[in-house]
VOPAGU-2260 file (C-alpha; in pm, 1 decimal, decimal comma):
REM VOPAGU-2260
SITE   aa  ch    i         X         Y         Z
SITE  UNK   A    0     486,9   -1203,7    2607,9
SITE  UNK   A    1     681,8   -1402,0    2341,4
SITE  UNK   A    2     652,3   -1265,5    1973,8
SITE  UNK   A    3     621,0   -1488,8    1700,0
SITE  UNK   A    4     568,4   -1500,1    1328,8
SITE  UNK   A    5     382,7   -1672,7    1113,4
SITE  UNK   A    6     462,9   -1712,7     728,4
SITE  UNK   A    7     174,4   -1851,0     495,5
SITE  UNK   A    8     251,1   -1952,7     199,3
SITE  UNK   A    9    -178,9   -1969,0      63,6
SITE  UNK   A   10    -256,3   -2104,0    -337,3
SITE  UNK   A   11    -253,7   -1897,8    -638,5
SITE  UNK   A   12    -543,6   -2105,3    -767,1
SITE  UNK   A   13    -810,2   -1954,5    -468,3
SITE  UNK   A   14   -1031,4   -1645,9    -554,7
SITE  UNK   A   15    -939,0   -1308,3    -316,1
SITE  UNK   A   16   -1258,0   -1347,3    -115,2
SITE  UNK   A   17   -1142,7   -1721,6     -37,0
SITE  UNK   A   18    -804,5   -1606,5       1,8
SITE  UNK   A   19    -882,6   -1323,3     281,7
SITE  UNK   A   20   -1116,3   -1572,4     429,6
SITE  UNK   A   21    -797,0   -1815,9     468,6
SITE  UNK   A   22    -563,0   -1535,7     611,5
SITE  UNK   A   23    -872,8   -1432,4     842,7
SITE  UNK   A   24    -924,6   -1809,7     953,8
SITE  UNK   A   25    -580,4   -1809,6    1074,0
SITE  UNK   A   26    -589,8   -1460,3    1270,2
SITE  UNK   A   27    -916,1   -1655,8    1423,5
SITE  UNK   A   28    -672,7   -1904,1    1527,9
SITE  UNK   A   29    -425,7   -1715,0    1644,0
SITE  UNK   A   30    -700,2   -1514,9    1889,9
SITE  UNK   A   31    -846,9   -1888,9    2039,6
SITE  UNK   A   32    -490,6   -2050,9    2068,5
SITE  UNK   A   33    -438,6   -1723,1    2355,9
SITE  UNK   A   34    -293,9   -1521,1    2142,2
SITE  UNK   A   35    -301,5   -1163,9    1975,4
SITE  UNK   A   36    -256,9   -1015,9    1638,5
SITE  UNK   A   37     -29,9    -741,5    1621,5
SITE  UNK   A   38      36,4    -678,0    1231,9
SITE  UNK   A   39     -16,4    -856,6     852,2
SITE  UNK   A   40     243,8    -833,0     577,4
SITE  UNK   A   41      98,2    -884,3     252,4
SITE  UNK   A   42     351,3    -972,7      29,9
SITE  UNK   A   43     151,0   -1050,4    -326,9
SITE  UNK   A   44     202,1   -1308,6    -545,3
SITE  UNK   A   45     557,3   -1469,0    -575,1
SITE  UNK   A   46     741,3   -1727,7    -772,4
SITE  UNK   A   47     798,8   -2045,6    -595,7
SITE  UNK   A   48    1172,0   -2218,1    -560,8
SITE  UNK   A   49    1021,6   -2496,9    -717,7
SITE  UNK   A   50     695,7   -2639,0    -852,2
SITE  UNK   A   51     466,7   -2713,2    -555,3
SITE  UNK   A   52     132,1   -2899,4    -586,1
SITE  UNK   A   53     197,3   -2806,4    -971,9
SITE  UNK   A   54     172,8   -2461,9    -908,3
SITE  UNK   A   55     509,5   -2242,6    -985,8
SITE  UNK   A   56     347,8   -1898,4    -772,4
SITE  UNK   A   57     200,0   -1842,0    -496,8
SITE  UNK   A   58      64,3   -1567,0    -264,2
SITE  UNK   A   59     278,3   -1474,7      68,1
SITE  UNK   A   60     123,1   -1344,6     408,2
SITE  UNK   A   61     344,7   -1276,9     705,1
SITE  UNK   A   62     114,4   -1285,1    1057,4
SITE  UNK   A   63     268,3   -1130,6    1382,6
SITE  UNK   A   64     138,4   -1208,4    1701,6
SITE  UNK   A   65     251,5   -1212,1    2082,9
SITE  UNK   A   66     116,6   -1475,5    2333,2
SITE  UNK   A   67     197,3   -1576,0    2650,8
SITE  UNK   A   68      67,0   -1946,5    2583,2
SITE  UNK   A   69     393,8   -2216,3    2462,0
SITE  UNK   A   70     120,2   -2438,6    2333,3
SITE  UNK   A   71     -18,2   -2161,4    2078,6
SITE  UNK   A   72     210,5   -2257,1    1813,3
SITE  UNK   A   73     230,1   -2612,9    1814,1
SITE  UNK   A   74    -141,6   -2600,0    1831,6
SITE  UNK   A   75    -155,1   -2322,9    1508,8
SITE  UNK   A   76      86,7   -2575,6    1328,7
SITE  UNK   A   77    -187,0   -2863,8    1354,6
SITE  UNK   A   78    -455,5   -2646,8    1202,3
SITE  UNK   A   79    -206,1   -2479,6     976,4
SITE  UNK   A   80    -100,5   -2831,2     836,9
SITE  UNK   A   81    -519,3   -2960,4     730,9
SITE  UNK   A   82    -628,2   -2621,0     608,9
SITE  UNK   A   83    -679,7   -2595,7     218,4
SITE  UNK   A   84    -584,0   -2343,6      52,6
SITE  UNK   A   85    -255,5   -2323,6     252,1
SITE  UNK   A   86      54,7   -2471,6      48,4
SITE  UNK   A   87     293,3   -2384,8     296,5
SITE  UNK   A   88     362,9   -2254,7     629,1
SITE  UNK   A   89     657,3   -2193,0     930,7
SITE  UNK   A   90     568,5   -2037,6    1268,7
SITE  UNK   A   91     873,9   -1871,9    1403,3
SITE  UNK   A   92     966,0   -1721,2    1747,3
SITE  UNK   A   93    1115,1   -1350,4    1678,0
SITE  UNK   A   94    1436,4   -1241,0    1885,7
SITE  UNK   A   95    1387,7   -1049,3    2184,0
SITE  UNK   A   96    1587,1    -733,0    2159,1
């Protein structure tokens, strides 16, 4: 199974119940692309780099998940890049040690 990471970078202008229900949408995702959940990083709110969508913060998740499918993260990357709420994101294979 390849492991692979997820980093979501969600708005600091949605609510915490429509903020977990983002994060959750895209552990849904992760399960019907074929693949599985093995840990989320919450890292809180954060300063951007620079000003995106006018916003200067912004709230970090990191996802881990294993799958055996190649398609899973092209196909998280085209729901990743229509869902609101989400500012940001980068799907990442890990090194295999």
């Amino acid at each position: 199974m390849s492991k692979y990471e997820i980093a979501v970078v969600a708005s600091v202008k949605l609510e915490d119940e429509a903020r977990a229900a983002v994060i959750e949408k895209v552990k849904e995702l992760v399960v019907k692309f074929g693949g599985n959940v093995t840990d989320v990083e919450d890292w809180g709110k954060k300063k951007l780099a620079y000003e995106i969508q006018k916003m200067d913060e912004a709230f970090y998740y990191f996802i881990h998940f294993e799958s055996d499918n190649a398609e899973c993260p092209n196909e998280l990357e085209k729901q990743l890049r229509i869902m609101d709420g989400v500012i940001r994101y980068l799907v990442v294979r890990e090194d295999e040690e």
